[in-house]
C-alpha positions in Angstrom: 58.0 58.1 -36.3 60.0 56.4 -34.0 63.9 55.0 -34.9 65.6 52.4 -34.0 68.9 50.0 -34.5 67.4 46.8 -35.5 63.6 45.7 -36.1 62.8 42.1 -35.5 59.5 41.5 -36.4 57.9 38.0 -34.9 59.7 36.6 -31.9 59.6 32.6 -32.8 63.5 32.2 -34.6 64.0 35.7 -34.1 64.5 35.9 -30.5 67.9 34.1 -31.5 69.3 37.7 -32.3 67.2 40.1 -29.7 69.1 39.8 -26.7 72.7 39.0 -28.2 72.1 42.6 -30.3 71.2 44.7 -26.9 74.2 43.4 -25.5 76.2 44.8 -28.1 74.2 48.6 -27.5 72.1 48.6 -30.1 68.1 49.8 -29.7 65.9 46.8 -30.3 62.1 47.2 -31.2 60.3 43.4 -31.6 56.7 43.4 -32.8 54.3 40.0 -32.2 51.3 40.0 -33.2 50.7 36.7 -31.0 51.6 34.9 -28.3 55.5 35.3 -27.2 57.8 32.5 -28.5 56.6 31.4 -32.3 54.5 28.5 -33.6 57.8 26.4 -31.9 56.8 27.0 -28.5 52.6 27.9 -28.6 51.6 25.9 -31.3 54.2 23.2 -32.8 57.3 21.1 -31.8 57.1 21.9 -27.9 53.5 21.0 -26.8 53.2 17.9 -29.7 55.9 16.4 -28.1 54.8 16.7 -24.3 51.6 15.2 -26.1 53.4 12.8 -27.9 55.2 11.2 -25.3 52.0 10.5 -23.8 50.7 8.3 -26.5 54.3 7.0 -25.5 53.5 5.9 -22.9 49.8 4.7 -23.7 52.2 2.6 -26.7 54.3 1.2 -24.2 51.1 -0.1 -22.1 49.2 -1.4 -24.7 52.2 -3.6 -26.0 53.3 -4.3 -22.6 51.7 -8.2 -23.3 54.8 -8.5 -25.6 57.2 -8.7 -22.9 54.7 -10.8 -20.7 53.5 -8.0 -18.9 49.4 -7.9 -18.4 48.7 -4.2 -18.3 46.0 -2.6 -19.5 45.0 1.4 -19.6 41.6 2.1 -18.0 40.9 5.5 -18.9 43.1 8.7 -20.2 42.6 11.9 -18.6 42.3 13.8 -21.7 41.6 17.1 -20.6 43.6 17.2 -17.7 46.5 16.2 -20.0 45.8 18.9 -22.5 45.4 21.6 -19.8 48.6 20.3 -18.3 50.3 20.6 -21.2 49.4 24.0 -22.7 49.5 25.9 -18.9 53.2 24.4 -18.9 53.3 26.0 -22.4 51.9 29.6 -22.0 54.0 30.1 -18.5 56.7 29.8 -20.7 55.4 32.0 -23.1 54.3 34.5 -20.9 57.5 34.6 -19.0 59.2 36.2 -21.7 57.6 39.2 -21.8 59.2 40.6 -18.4 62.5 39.7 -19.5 61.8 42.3 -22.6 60.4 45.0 -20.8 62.9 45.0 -18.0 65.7 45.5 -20.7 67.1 48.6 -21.3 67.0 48.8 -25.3 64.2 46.6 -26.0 60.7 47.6 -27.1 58.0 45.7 -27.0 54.6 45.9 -29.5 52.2 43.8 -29.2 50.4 44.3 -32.7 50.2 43.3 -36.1 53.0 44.8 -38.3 52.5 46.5 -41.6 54.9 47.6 -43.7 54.1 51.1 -45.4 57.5 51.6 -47.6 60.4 49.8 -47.7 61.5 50.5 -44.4 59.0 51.8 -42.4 56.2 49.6 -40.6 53.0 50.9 -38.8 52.1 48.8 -36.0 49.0 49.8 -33.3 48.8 53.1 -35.4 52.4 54.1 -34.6 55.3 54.0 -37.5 58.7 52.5 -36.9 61.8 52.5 -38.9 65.3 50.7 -38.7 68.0 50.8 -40.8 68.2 46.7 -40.3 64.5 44.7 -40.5 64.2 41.2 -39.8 61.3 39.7 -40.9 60.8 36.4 -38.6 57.1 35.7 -39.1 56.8 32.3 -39.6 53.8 30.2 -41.3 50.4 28.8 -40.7 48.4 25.9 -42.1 47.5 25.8 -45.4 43.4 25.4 -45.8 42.6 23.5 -49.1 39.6 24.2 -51.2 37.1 22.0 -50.0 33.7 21.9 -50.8 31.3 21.9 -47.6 33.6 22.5 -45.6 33.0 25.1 -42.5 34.6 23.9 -39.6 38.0 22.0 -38.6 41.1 21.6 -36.7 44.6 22.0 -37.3 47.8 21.5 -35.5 47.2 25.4 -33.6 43.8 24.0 -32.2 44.3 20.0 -32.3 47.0 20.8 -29.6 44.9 22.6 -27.3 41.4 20.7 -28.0 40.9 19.5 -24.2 37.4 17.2 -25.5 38.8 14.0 -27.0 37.2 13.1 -30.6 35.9 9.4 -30.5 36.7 9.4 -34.5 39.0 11.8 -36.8 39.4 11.9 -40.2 43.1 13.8 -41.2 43.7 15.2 -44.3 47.4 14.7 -45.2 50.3 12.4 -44.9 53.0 14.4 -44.0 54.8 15.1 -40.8 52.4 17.3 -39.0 49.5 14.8 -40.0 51.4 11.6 -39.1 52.5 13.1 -35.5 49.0 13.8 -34.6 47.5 11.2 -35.9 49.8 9.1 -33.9 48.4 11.4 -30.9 44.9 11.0 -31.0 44.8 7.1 -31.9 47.2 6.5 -28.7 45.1 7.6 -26.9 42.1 6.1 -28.0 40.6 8.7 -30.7 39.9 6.4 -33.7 41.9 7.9 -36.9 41.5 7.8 -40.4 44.2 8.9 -42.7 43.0 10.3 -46.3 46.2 10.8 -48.1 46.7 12.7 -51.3 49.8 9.9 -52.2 51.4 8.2 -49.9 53.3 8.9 -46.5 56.2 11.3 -46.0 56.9 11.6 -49.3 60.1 13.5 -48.8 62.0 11.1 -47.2 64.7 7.9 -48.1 62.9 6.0 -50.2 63.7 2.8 -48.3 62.4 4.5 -45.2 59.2 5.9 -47.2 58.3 2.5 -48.0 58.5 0.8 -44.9 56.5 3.5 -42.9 53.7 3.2 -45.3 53.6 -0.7 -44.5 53.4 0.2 -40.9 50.9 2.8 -41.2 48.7 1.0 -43.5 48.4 -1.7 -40.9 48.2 0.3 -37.9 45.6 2.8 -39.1 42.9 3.1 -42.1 44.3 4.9 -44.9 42.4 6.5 -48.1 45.7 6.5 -50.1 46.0 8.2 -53.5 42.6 9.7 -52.2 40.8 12.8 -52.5 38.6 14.8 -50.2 35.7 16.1 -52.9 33.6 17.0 -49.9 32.9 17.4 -46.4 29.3 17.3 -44.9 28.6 18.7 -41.9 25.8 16.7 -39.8 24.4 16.7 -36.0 27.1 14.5 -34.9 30.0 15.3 -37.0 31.3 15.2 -40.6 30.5 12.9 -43.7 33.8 13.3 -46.0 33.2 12.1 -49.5 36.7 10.5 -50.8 37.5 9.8 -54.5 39.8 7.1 -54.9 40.7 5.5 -58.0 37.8 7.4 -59.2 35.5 5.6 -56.9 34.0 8.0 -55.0 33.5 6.5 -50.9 32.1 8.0 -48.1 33.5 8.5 -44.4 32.0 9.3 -41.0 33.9 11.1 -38.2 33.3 12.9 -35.1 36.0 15.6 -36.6 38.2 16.9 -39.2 41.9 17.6 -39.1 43.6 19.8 -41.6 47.3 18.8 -42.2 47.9 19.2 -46.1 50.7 22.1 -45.3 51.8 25.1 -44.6 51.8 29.2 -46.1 53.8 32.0 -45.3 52.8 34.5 -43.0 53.7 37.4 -45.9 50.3 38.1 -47.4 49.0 41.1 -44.6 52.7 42.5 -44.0 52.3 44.9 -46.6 54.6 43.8 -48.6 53.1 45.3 -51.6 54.0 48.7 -50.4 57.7 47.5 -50.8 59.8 46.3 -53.4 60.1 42.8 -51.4 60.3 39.8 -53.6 58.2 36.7 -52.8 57.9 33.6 -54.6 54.7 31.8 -56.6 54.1 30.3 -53.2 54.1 34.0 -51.0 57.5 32.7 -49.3 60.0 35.5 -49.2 63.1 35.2 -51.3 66.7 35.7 -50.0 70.0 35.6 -51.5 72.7 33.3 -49.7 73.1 36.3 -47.1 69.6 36.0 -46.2 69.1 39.2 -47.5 65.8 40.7 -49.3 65.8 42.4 -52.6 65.6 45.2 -50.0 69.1 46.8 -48.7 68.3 46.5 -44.9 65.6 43.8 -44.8 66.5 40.5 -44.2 63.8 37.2 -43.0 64.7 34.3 -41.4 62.8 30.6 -40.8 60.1 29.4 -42.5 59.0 32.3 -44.0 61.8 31.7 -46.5 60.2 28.6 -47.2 63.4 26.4 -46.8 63.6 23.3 -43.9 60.3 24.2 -41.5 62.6 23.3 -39.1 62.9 25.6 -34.8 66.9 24.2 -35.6 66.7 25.2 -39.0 65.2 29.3 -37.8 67.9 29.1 -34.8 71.3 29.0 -37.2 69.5 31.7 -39.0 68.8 33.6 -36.3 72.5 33.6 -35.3 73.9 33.7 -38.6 72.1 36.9 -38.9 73.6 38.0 -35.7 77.3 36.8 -36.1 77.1 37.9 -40.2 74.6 41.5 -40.0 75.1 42.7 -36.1 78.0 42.1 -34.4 80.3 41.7 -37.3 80.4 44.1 -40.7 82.0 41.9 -42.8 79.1 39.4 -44.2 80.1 35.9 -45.2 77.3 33.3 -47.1 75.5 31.4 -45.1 77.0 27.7 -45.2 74.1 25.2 -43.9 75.8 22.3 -42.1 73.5 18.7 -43.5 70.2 19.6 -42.0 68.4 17.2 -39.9 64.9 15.7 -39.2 62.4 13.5 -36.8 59.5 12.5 -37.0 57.8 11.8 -33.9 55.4 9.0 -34.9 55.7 5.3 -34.2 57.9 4.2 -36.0 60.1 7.3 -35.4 61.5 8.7 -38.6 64.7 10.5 -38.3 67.5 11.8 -41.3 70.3 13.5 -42.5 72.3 14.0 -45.8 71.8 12.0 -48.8 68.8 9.6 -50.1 69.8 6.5 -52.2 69.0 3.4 -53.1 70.7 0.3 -54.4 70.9 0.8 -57.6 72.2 3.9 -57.2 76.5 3.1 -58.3 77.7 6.2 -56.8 77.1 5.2 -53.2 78.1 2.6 -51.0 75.3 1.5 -48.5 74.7 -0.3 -45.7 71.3 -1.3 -43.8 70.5 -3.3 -40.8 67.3 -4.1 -39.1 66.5 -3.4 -35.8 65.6 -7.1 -34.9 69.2 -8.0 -36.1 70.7 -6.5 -33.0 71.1 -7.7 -29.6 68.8 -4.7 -27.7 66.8 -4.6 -31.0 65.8 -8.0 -29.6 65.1 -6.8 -26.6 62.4 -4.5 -27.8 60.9 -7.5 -30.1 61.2 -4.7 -33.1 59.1 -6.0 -35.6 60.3 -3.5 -38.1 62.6 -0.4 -38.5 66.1 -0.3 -39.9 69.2 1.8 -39.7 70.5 2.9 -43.1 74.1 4.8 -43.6 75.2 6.0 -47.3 78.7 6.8 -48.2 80.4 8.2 -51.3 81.5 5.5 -53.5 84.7 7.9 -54.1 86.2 9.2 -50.8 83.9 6.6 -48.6 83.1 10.0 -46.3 78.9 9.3 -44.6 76.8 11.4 -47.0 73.7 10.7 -45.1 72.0 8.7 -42.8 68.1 7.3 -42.4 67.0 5.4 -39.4 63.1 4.4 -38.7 62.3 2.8 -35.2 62.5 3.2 -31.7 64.5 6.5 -30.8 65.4 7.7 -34.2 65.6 10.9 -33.3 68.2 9.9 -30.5 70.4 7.7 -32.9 70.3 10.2 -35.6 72.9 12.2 -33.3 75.8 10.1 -34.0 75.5 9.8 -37.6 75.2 13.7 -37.8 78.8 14.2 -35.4 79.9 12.1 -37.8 79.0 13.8 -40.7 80.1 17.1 -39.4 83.6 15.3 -38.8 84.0 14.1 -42.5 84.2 11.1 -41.2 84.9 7.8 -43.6 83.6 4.0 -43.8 86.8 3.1 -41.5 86.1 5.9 -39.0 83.1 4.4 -38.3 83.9 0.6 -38.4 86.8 1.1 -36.4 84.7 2.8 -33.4 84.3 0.7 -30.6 80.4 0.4 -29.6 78.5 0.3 -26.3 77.2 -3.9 -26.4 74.0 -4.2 -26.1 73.1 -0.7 -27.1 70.8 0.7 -29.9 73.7 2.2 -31.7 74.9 -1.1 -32.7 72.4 -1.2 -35.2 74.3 1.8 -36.8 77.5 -0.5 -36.5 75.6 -3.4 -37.8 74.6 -1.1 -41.2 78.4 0.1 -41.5 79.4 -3.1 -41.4 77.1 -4.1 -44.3 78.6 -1.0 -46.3 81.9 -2.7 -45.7 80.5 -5.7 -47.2 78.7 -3.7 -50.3 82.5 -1.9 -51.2 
């Protein structure tokens, strides 16, 4: 047995609290059972968005006649682009490493962790104990019951598949499925969506509806479909799809899962521990983050709350600040979470979802194309949408879908974070011609709607 200060076990959100912790003296052990740096860095949000701003680019090409520029792509370097991307990716990973082993109070194992009681874990054959645990283990994609099916992608092996498909079918409508689709059809894979509903369900209904008009005419979309089975052939896959119980058939080159994700709790051992899960295998935690274990605590989205790198990063330091360095814990207090989606349109979102009919809110929306530099960009569609408090008129949330969402999102969120009101932000002097104006534009309205 060998006993230290503080176990972290996956090094994704939980290298937030490494480091900081040995600085302080303690003895930090860190178990991974794969490649250095979480789902974040290897498999998710970094690489899609090197990829993704490729299909940026390719976008910006292909439209380029808009602006009365002739331009045309003649071929994509597919593989050379994938390699590109993923050495970048595993340098990074791999540099990490080093930094452990040269520090004085870290241990590094490079295994599968197994917990044997409730605070004791057997890793490479060798049993660890701490008196603090942090379980930072993440999740992986969920694979659906599907009849026929044997082989497929998902986000871990679309990202680093260096052959292009000529044809895809995707499975899902969400944001994994959406970004990657958006990927592949960029650059010149031809993508069909079967979704189970509709498009991002989760997000502002105003936002959800016009992103399903885009989609639907950018792409073709099974929706309120089905996948009843998948037949594997010489040349790729036959996917049977029932909608509106009329069952259709559709050929691809490949498949792509994106219906989900599951915790990565089920071969921790958590059975040998009085750890409580939930129906869904995701581990609970009280507002400390806390298990039902005195000791064990888990952090990102193996809690199953906002599968978010942001979301795992204030975790990862609240459990520093509130469990390490200080002894006096406090609840966690979650500032309004946001999001992107890196698709085109871009998706991005904060706070509150309303509509008009909704009395306790005052809102305001403006389209892109009613601004001068949405103009510029000949925006056919996207909108910025701001929602206020019909009581204290503070910003409650904010939905934006168009070109750099995820940029303009920023402002709304400072805002937010200031408690700022309907005059704050109508008396702000704005940047003319600049994207943000569109944010003015919607306050404006909101001033309108009092």
């Amino acid at each position: 047995m060998k006993h230290y200060d503080i176990l972290v076990i996956g090094t994704g959100g939980g290298t937030k609290l490494i480091r900081p912790a040995v600085a302080l003296g303690y003895r930090v052990a860190v178990i991974e059972k794969g490649r250095l740096g979480g789902t974040c860095l290897n498999h998710g949000c970094i690489p899609s968005k090197m990829l993704i701003h490729a299909a940026d680019v390719a976008t910006t090409i292909r439209t380029a006649n808009l602006f009365s520029i002739n331009a045309r792509i003649t071929s994509v370097q597919f593989e050379e682009l994938v390699t590109r991307v993923s050495d970048t990716i595993d340098a990074e990973s791999d540099s990490i490493e080093p930094v452990y082993t040269k520090t004085d109070g870290i241990t590094l194992y490079r295994g599968h962790a197994v917990f044997t009681d409730n605070q004791t874990i057997r890793v490479n054959n060798q049993y660890l104990s701490a008196p603090k645990i942090i379980i930072a283990t993440g999740a992986r994609a969920y694979t659906p019951d599907i009849p026929g099916l044997q082989t497929y992608l998902t986000y871990k092996t679309a990202l680093r598949l260096t052959k292009q498909p000529k044809s895809l079918i995707i499975i899902g409508g969400g944001y994994i499925a959406t970004e990657l689709g958006y990927y592949f059809a960029a650059l010149g894979t031809d993508v069909t969506f079967v979704v189970r509903s509709s498009f991002i369900n989760g997000e502002d209904p105003d936002v959800q509806a016009a992103f399903n008009r885009v989609m639907n005419q950018t792409y073709r979309v099974y929706s309120n479909a089905t996948i009843t089975q998948i037949q594997h052939t010489d040349t790729g896959v036959i996917a049977s799809i029932n909608q509106d119980n009329k069952t259709l058939t559709h050929e691809a080159e490949q498949v792509l899962l994106a219906t989900g994700v599951v915790p990565e709790t089920d071969a921790l051992g958590l059975d040998n521990t009085d750890i409580i899960r939930t129906n869904k295998g995701f581990i609970q935690t009280d507002d400390h983050l806390r298990t039902s274990v005195s000791g064990v605590m888990a952090l990102g989205d193996v809690r199953g709350y906002a599968f978010f790198r942001h979301t795992a990063n204030f975790e990862g330091e609240y459990i520093f600040q509130r469990h390490i360095a200080s002894t006096l814990s406090t609840p966690i207090q979650y500032p309004p979470v946001p999001h992107a989606i890196f698709t085109n349109p871009q998706v991005a979102g904060i706070g509150v979802q309303a509509d008009a009919r909704d009395t306790n809110f005052i809102i305001g929306l403006n389209y892109y194309k009613d601004s001068a530099m949405g103009m510029a960009l000949r925006s056919e569609h996207g909108f910025a949408k701001v929602i206020f408090d019909r009581q204290s008129e503070k910003l409650v949330g904010a939905h934006i879908i168009g070109p750099e969402a995820s940029t303009m999102i920023h402002m709304c969120m400072a805002f937010m974070h200031m408690n700022a009101t309907l005059d704050d932000m109508n008396r702000m002097m704005y940047i003319h011609p600049a994207l943000p104006e569109i944010v003015r534009n919607a306050v404006r309205k909101a001033v309108q709607n009092r």
